[in-house]
N, C-alpha and C positions, 0 to 999 in steps of 0.2 A: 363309530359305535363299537365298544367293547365287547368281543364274542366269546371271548376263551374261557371267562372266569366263572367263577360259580358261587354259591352262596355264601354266609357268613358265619359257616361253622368253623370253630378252631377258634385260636389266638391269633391274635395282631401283634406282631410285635414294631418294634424302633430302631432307628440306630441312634443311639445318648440321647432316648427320648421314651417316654411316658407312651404305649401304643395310642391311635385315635381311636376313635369309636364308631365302628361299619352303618351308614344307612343302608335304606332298601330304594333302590330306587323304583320311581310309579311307573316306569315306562319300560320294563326288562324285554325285550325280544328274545331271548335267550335264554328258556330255563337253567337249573343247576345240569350239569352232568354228570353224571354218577355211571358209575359201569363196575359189572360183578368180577369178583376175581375166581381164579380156577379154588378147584377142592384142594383142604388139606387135611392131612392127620386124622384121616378116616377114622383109622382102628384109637383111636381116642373117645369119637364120637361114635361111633355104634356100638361101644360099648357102656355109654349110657356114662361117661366122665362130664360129672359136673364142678369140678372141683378147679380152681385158679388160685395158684398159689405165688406171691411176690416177695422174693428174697434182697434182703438189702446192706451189703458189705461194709460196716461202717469201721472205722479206725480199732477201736477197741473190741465192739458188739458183732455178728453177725445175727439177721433179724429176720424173722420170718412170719408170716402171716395165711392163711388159708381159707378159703370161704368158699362154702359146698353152696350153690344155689340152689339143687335142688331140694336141701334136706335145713337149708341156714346157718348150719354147723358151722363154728369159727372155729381156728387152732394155731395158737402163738407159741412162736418158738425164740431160745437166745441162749446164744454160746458164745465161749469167745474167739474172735476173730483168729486166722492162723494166717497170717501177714507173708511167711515163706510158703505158704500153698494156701493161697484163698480158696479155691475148693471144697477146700477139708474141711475149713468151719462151715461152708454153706454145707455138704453131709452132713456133718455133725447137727445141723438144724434142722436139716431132713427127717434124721434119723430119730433126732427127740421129739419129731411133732408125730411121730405115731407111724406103725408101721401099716401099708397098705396105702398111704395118701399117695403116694406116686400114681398106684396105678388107677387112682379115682380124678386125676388130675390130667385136664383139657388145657389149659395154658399156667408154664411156668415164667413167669414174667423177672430179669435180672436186672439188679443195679451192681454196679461192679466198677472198682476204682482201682484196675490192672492198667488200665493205658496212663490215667494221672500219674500212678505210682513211677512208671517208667519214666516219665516225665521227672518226676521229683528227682527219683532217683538215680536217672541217667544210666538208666540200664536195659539199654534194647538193642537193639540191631547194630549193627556195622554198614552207616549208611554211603552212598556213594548219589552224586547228581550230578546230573548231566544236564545242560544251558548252555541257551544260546553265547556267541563269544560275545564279551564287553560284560554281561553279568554274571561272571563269575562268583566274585563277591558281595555281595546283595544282601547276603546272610551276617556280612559283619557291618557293612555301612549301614544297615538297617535306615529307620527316616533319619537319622544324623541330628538325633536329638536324645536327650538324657532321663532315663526314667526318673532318677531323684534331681531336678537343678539346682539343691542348696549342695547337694555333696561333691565336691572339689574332687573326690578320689575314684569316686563312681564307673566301675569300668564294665560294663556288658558283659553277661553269663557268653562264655565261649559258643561258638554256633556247634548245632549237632553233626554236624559235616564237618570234618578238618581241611584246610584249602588244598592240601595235596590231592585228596577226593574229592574235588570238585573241578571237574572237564568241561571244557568248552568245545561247541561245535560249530561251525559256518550254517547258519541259515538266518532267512527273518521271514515273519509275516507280518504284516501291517496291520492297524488295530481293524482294519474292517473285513479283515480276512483273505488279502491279497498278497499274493507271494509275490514277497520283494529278491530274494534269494533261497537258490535251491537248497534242500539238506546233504552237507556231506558227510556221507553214508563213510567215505571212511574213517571221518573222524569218531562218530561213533563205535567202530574197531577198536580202534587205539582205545578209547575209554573202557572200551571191554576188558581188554588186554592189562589195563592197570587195576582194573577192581579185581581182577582174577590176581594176580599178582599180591594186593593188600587185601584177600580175603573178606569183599566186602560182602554180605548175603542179603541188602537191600537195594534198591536204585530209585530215586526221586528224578524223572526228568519232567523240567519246568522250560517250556520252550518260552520267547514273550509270544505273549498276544494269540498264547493256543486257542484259547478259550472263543478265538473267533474263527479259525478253522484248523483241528488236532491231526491231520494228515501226516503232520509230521513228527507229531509226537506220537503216534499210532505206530509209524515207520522205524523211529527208535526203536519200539517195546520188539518190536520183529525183528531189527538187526541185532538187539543183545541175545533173542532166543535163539538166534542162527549160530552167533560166538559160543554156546554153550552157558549161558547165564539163565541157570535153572533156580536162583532165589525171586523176592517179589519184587515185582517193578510196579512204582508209581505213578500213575500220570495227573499230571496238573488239571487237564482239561474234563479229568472223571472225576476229581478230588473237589474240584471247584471252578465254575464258569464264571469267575466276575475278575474284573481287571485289580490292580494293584499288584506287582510283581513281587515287590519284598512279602506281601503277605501272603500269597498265592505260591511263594516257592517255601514260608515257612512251613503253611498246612500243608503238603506237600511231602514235607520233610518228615514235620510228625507221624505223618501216617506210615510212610516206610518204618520209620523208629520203631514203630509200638508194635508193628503188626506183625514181629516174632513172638511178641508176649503176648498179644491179646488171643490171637488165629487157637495157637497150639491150648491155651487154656480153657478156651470155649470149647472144644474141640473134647479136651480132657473131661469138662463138667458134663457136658451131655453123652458120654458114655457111659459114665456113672453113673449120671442118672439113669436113662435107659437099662443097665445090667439094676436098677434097681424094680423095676417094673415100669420108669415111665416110658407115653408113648403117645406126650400131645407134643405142643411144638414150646421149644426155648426161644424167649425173646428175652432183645436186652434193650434197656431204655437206652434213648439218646440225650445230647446237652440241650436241647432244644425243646425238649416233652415228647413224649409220644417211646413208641419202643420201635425196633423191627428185628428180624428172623437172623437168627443165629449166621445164616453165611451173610448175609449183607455187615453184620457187625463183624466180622474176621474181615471180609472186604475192605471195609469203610472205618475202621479202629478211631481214627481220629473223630467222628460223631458221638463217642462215646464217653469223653474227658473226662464231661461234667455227670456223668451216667446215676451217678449217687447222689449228690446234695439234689439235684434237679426231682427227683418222687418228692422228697417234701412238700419244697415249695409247690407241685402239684395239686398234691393230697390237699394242700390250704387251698388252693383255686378250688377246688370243688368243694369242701367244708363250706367257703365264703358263698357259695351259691346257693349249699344246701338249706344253710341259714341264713340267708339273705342278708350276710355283711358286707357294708359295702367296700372298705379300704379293711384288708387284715394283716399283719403284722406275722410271717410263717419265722418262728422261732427254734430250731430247730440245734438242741445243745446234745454232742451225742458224747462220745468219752474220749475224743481228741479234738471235734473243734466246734465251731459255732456255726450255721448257718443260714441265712436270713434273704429275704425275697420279701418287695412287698407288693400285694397283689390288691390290684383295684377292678370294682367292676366282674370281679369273679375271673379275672385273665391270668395265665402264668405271662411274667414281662419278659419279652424275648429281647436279644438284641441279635445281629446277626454277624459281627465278629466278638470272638471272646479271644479272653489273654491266660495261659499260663508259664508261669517262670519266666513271663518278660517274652512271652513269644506269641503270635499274635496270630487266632486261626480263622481261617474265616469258614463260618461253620454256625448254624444257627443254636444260639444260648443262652441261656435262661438267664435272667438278670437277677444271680445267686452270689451274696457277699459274704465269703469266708472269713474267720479269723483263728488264733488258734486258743481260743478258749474254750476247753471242753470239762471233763468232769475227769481225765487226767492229767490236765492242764499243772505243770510243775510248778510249785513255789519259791521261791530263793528272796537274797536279801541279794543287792549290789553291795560295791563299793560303797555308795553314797550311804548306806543303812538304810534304804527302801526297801519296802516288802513288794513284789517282782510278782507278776502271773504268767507263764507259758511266753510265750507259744509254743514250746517244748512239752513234748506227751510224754504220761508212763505208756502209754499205748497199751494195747492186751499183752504183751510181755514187757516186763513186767506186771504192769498193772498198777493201781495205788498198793499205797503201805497197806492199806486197810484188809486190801484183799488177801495178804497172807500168801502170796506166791512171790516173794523177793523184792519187790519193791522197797527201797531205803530211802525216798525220798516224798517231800510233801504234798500232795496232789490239792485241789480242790475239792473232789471226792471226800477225800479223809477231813479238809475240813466242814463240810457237810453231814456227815457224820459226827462228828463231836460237837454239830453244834446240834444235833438233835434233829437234824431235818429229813435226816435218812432212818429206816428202823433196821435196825443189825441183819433181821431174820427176813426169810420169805423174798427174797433176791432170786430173780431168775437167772437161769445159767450155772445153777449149783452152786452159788458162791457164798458165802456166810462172812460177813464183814466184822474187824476184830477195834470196837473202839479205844481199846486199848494202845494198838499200834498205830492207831491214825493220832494218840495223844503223845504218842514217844516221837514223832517224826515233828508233829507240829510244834511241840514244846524248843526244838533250838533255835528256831527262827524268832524266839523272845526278845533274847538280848542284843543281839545285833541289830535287830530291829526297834529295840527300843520301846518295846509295847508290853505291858506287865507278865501276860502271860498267854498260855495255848488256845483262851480261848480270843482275847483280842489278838492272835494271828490271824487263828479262824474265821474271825467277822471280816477281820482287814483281805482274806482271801481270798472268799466270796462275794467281796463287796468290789473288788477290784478285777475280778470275772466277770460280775454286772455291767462292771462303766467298759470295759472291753465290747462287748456284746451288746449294751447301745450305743457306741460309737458306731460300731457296723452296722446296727439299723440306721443311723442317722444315715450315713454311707447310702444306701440304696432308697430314703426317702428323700433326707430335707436338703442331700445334694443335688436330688433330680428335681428339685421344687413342691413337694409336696411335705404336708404337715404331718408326722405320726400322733400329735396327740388326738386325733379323731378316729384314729384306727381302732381294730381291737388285736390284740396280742392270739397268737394261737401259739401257745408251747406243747412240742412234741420234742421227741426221741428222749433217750435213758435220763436228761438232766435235763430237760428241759421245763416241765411242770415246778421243778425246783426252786427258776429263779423267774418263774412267769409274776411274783409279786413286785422283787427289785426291777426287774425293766421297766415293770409300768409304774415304778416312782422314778427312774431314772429318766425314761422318757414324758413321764408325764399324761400318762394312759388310765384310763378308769375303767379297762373291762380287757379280762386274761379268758380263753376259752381253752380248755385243757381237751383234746377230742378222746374219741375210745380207744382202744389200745395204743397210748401215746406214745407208750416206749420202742414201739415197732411201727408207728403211725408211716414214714415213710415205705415200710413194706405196705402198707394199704394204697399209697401211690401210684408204688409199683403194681398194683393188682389191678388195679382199675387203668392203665395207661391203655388207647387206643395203638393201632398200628399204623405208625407215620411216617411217609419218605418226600423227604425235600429234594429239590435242583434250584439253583440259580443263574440267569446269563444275563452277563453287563451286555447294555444296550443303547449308548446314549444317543438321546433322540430331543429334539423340541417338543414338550407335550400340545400336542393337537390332534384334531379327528383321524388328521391321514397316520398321524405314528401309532394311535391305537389300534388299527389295522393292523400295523407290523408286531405290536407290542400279543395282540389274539394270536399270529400266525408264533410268534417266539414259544408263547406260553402253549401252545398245543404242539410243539417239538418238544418242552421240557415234559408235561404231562405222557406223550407219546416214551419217551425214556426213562421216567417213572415205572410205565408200566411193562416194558421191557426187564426193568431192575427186579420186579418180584416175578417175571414170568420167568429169568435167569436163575433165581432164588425157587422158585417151584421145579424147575429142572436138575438143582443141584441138588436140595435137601430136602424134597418134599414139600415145603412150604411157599403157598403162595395167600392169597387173602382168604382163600377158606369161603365157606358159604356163610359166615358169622356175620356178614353185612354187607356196607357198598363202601366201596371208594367214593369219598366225597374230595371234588375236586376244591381249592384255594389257592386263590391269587392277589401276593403281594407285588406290591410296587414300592422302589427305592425313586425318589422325589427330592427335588430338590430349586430354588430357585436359579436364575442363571448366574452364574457368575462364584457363587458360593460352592464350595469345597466338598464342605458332608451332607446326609442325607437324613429324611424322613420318612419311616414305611407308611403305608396306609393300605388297607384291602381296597381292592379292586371288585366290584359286584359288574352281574353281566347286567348288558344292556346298554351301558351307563355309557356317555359322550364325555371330553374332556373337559368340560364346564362343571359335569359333576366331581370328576377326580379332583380337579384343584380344588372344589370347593371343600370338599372332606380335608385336604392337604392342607387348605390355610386354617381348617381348625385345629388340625395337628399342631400347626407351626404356633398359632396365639397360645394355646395350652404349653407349648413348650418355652414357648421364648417373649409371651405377653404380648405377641404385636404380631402383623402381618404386612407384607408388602406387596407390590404391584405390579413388580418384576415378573416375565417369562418364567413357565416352570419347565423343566429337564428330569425326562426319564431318564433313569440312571441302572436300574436294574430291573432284571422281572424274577421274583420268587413266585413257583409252584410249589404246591405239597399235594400228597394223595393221605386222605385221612380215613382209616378202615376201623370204624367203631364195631369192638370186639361184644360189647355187651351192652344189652338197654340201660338206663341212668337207673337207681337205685339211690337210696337212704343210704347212708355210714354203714358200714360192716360194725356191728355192737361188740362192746368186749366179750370175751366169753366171761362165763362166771366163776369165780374165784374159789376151786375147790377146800372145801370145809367154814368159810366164811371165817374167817378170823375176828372175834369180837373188837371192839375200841379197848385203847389199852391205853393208863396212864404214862405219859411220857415226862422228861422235862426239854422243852424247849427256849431255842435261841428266839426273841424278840428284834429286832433290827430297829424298833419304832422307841424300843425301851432301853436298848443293848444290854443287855441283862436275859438270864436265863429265867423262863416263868414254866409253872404248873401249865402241863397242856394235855391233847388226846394226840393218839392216832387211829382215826378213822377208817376202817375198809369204805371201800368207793360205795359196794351196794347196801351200806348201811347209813348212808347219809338221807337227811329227812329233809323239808324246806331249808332255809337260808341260813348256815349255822355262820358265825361268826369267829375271826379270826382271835390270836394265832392256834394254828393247829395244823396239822397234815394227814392229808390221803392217802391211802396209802391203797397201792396192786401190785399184781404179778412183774410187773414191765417197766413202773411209773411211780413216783413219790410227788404227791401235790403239796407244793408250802402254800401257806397261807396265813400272812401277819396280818399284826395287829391292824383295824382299818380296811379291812375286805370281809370280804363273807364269801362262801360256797355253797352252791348247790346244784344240785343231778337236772341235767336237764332231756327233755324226752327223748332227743336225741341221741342219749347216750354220753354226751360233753355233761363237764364241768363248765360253770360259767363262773368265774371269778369278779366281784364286784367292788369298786371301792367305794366305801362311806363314808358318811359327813358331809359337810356342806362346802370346805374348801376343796374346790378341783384338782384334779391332776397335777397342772402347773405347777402349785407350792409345792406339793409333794416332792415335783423333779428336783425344786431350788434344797427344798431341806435333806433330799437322798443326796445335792452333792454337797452340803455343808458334810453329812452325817458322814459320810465315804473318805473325806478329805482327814477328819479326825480321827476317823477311824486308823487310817494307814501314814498318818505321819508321822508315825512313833518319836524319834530322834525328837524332831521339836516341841513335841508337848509334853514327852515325859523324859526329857533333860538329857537322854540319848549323843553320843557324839553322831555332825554327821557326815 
C-alpha cells in the first residue's frame, strides 16, 4: 500500500507523452500531507502589502503587470528590453508602473531568460569537472547518435568543458549504492592544482552512480575547499537524483555554466529593488511551473532555462480552466519569437528532461515549442528569390525599421503596420511607429522577390510568420497525437492577438480567445505561479506491493529534502513558505513496461496498491501509444514536489481601463480573405458592443486584435475577447485555402515571371 503520496493537486506530467489523468482511489488509508512552513517577509505583511507584482523578460518587451487584491487595482507596464543588463529594463518597468508600488508589494514574482541567454551565448563560467576515470568524455560521445540524420556534415556544438578540464579520479560506486572502490582523495588534489592553474571559477563533479549514495561526491566538494577552491562547485547528486550519466553530467555542467550569470544578477535585482522600497520576497519562476525563492534560484540556475516562455503557457492552463476550455492552443508571439504549449484538461504538459542547444537537462519542463518567429522576426529574400522569415531578430536593439531607433531592415512588425493591422499611435513603451519607414524597408524585397510591390511583401511576410508558427503548433500537438482543430487558440504577448485569425485558418480552428492584458498576459502567469520544489531519485524496481513500500520510504526522504531546501532558504534569505498556505505534497512515478527503454509518469495518490498504479499506467500507455500490453511494469523513478499555494484561485486580473478612451477611428485595412486593402475601423477594446464582424482591429495599451474577414469579435465577461469563425464551411477548408492563399502569396519568381 502506497503511504507517501498525497493528493492530486498540481500537474501530471510525461516523458514524450500526453500527462494521464489522476483518480481518487475509494480505499486511501492515508490522507494528503500537508505541513506549514516557517514565517517570511514579515515587514511586508504587517504592513498591510497587498500588492503581487509579475515581471517578464521577453527578447524585445520587458512586461510588467500588478494586482492590489485588496483595493483590485491593476497596473501595466512595457519598456524595452536592455539585453546587456536585464535588470535595467525590469526598473525601468518598475519605475513606469508608478511610484510607491514596491513598497505596496508582498510578492515580486520573475521570469528571467539570463541562464538561457548564457546558454545561447556561451557566456558563463570557466567550468572544470571532475569524474569518475573511464568517463571522462561523456560530454563528447554523448548517446553516439546525430541530432540532424539526413546532414552528412553535422558535427555536435563543442561540450562546455574543454577535455584538458576535464579530470579523472579512481573510485566507483555500484548502481545500488555500494562501494566498489574507494575515492582517491589525491587525485582530486591534482585536479585542484590544474583548475587553479587554468583559472577555472566553476567545478561540475559527476561521480557515476552518485545519485545512489553522494559520499563521495560530498568528499570531493571538501577536498577542493581544503585546496583553496573558493568558486562554486556542483554536485550531480544535488542537481539530479536519476540515472543516465551523459545527461546527468550535462545538467550538471549547465548549472556550474550559468551560475556566475544568474547568482550575481538576482543578487543585483533585489537590491535595487529593495533601495527602492521593496520588502516582500523575489521569486523566480522555474521550467517546470511553479516559482521559488531567490537563493534557491542562484543555487539551482539550471531550474530556470525555460523561466520565461513557461508563465505563458501557465497563464493558458488557468485561462482553460477559468473558462472551462477543454484542449487550448497558448499562442504566445512576443517581438523575437513564438511560443506555443498545448494544454489539455486545464494542465501545463510537463516533460521531465528538456533540451537546449543540443544539451539535454534533466530538470522538470514544460512542453514549450519555440520558434523564431516574433514581431521582429527579419525578412530577406535568398538566393533562390524567396521571400525568407527570421529566425533572426531586430531584437529591442535595434528594433524594427518602424520603430525609428536604427533599424534598416524588414521585420514583420513593419509589415504589420503597413498592412494596417497595427495603429501608428498609443504604443506602449513610448514608442510611436513611422509607416513610413516600415514602406522604405519593405519596398526592396519587391524585385528580388518578384512580387509587385510593398504591400504583396507585406502579406507574403506575415503570412509566412503564420505557417512558421503553426508548424510549431503542429510540433507540440498533432506530433504528440492529438488534433488542434478542436482546440481553441488563446493569443497573447505584444503580436500575438495579431495573427490569432491566420493560425486558426492555417490550423483549421474556429474559435481565437484573446485574454485581458494580452500584451503582458505572461506577466499575469508570473503573478499567479505557486511556490514549487521538486526532487527526483531513480529507483528501479518490479512494480508490486512490496516495491511500494520502498517506493513511500524513497518519496518521504525526497519530501524530508525538500523541506530542508526551504528551511536552508529561510536561513539564508529570510524566505521560507510564509504563512500564505500549506505545502501540498505530489507524487510522481516514472513507469514503464519490462524490457522497454523510456518511460511514462503518472501521479501516485495515497492509499493505492500496485493494481491501481498500473491500471492508471495502462491508460497512459493506450492514450499514448493506442494499445496496452501484459507485460510486468518497472518503477523507474520517484518524483516529489512540495507545492505552496501563494493565493486562493481568483477570476483573470481584468485589463485596466484605457486612459481617455480613444474613440473608433477609420482605418484602411489589409483583408488576407480578399488580399486587397478595404475600408475598415479600429476599435478600442472597451467600446466594443455584441458580435461585430470582421475585418477590423482592437486595438489597447499592450495588444492589437486582427480580425478578418469571416470571424467576428466580441467582449466577453471575462474580460477575453472571443474570436469566432463564420459560415458554414469549417475550419478545415479554411486551413486548405490559407495554404493555397500563402503559397501564392509568396512565390513571387513563378507567378510573376520573376528569375528564380
Amino acid at each position: 500500500m502506497l503511504t507517501g503520496s498525497t493528493g492530486s493537486t498540481g500537474s501530471t506530467g510525461s516523458t514524450g507523452a500526453a500527462p494521464s489523468t489522476p483518480s481518487t482511489p475509494s480505499d486511501a488509508s492515508v490522507p494528503s500531507a500537508r505541513s506549514t512552513g516557517s514565517p517570511a517577509s514579515r515587514d511586508a505583511r504587517e504592513s498591510g502589502a497587498s500588492t503581487v507584482i509579475g515581471v517578464d523578460v521577453g527578447g524585445t518587451f520587458t512586461d510588467l503587470v500588478a494586482y492590489d487584491a485588496g483595493t483590485g487595482e491593476i497596473t501595466v507596464a512595457k519598456q524595452p528590453t536592455t539585453p546587456e543588463a536585464p535588470e535595467r529594463g525590469v526598473l525601468a518597468a518598475v519605475d513606469a508602473a508608478g511610484e510607491g508600488l514596491l513598497a505596496r508589494c508582498s510578492y515580486f514574482v520573475h521570469g528571467t531568460t539570463v541562464g538561457l541567454n548564457a546558454l545561447l551565448e556561451r557566456r558563463g563560467a570557466t567550468v572544470g569537472l571532475i569524474t569518475t576515470r573511464g568517463f571522462r568524455d561523456v560530454l563528447e560521445i554523448r548517446r553516439g547518435d546525430r541530432d540532424d540524420p539526413y546532414d552528412l556534415f553535422w558535427t555536435p556544438p563543442p561540450p562546455l568543458v574543454p577535455r584538458r578540464l576535464r579530470r579523472e579520479v579512481r573510485e566507483r560506486v555500484a548502481h545500488d549504492g555500494t562501494t566498489v572502490q574507494d575515492l582517491d582523495e589525491a587525485g582530486v588534489a591534482a585536479a585542484a592544482e590544474v583548475f587553479r592553474a587554468e583559472g577555472v571559477d566553476a567545478v561540475a563533479v559527476v561521480l557515476i552512480n552518485a545519485y545512489a549514495d553522494p559520499a563521495h561526491e560530498l568528499r570531493v566538494r571538501e577536498l577542493l575547499r581544503a585546496a583553496g577552491f573558493g568558486g562554486e562547485v556542483s554536485l550531480s547528486h544535488e542537481v539530479s537524483g536519476e540515472y543516465r550519466e551523459y545527461e546527468r553530467t550535462t545538467t550538471t555542467v549547465v548549472d556550474a555554466f550559468v551560475r556566475r550569470r544568474m547568482g550575481p544578477y538576482l543578487h543585483r535585482l533585489d537590491r535595487e529593488l529593495r533601495r527602492r522600497g521593496f520588502s516582500g520576497r523575489l521569486l523566480v519562476t522555474r521550467s517546470g511551473g511553479g516559482a521559488f525563492t531567490l537563493a534557491e534560484a542562484a543555487a539551482r540556475p539550471f531550474e530556470t532555462i525555460l523561466s520565461g516562455p513557461v508563465a505563458g503557457a501557465a497563464a493558458t492552463a488557468r485561462l482553460a480552466r477559468v473558462l472551462g476550455i477543454g484542449a487550448a492552443v497558448a499562442a504566445d508571439v512576443g517581438g523575437t519569437s513564438f511560443d506555443t504549449a498545448l494544454i489539455e484538461d486545464a494542465r501545463l504538459p510537463l516533460l521531465f528532461q528538456g533540451e537546449v542547444q543540443g544539451l539535454p537537462l534533466q530538470s522538470p519542463w514544460a512542453d514549450v515549442r519555440s520558434v523564431g518567429a516574433g514581431g521582429g522576426s527579419v525578412a530577406y529574400v535568398d538566393a533562390g528569390g524567396l521571400l525568407r522569415v527570421g529566425p533572426r531578430s531586430a531584437g529591442a536593439v535595434p528594433g524594427p525599421a518602424c520603430y525609428q531607433r536604427g533599424g534598416a531592415e524588414a521585420t514583420v512588425t513593419d509589415a504589420a503596420l503597413h498592412l494596417g493591422m497595427i495603429v501608428p499611435s498609443g504604443m506602449s513603451g513610448g514608442i510611436t511607429l513611422s509607416t513610413a519607414r516600415a514602406a522604405e524597408v519593405l519596398a526592396p524585397l519587391a524585385a528580388p522577390s518578384g512580387l509587385p510591390g510593398a504591400d504583396e511583401v507585406a502579406e507574403g511576410v506575415v503570412r509566412i510568420a503564420a505557417a512558421h508558427m503553426a508548424q510549431a503548433v503542429r510540433g507540440v500537438s498533432v506530433e504528440r497525437g492529438a488534433d488542434p482543430r478542436g482546440a481553441t487558440i488563446v493569443a497573447f504577448g505584444g503580436a500575438g492577438p495579431l495573427f490569432g485569425c491566420l493560425l486558426a485558418d492555417e490550423l483549421g480552428v474556429d474559435r481565437v480567445v484573446v485574454p485581458p492584458n494580452a500584451g503582458n498576459f505572461s506577466a499575469v502567469g508570473l503573478m499567479q505561479a505557486d511556490i514549487l520544489r521538486s526532487a527526483a531519485r531513480t529507483l528501479v524496481r518490479p512494480l508490486d506491493d512490496a516495491a511500494l513500500e520502498e517506493i513511500a520510504a524513497t518519496a518521504d526522504a525526497l519530501f524530508a529534502r525538500l523541506s530542508g531546501r526551504d528551511a536552508a532558504g529561510a536561513a539564508t534569505d529570510g524566505e521560507g513558505h510564509g504563512d500564505e498556505g500549506e505545502a501540498v505534497r505530489e507524487l510522481d512515478l516514472d513507469l514503464r513496461y519490462r524490457g522497454q527503454e523510456h518511460t511514462l509518469t503518472v501521479r501516485a495518490e495515497p492509499g493505492e496498491d500496485a493494481a491501481a498504479v498500473r491500471e492508471r499506467f495502462a491508460a497512459a500507455y493506450q492514450r499514448s501509444y493506442g494499445h496496452e500490453l501484459a507485460d510486468p511494469l518497472e518503477v523507474v523513478t520517484v518524483r516529489a514536489a512540495l507545492r505552496v499555494r501563494l493565493r486562493d484561485e481568483r477570476e483573470l486580473v481584468p485589463a485596466p481601463p484605457w486612459p481617455g478612451g480613444p474613440s473608433a477611428r477609420e482605418i484602411e485595412l489589409w483583408s488576407f480573405r480578399r488580399r486587397a486593402f478595404v475600408h475598415s475601423r479600429a476599435v478600442p477594446r472597451a467600446a466594443l458592443a455584441g458580435a461585430v464582424p470582421g475585418p477590423l482591429v482592437v486595438v489597447e495599451p499592450t495588444a492589437t486584435t486582427y480580425v478578418d474577414e469571416g470571424f467576428t469579435v466580441e467582449a466577453h465577461p471575462s474580460g477575453c475577447l472571443l474570436v469566432t469563425r463564420t459560415g458554414t464551411d469549417g475550419g478545415a477548408a479554411h486551413a486548405e485555402r490559407a495554404t493555397r492563399e500563402r503559397d501564392r502569396a509568396v512565390q513571387g519568381p513563378w507567378e510573376h515571371g520573376g528569375k528564380a
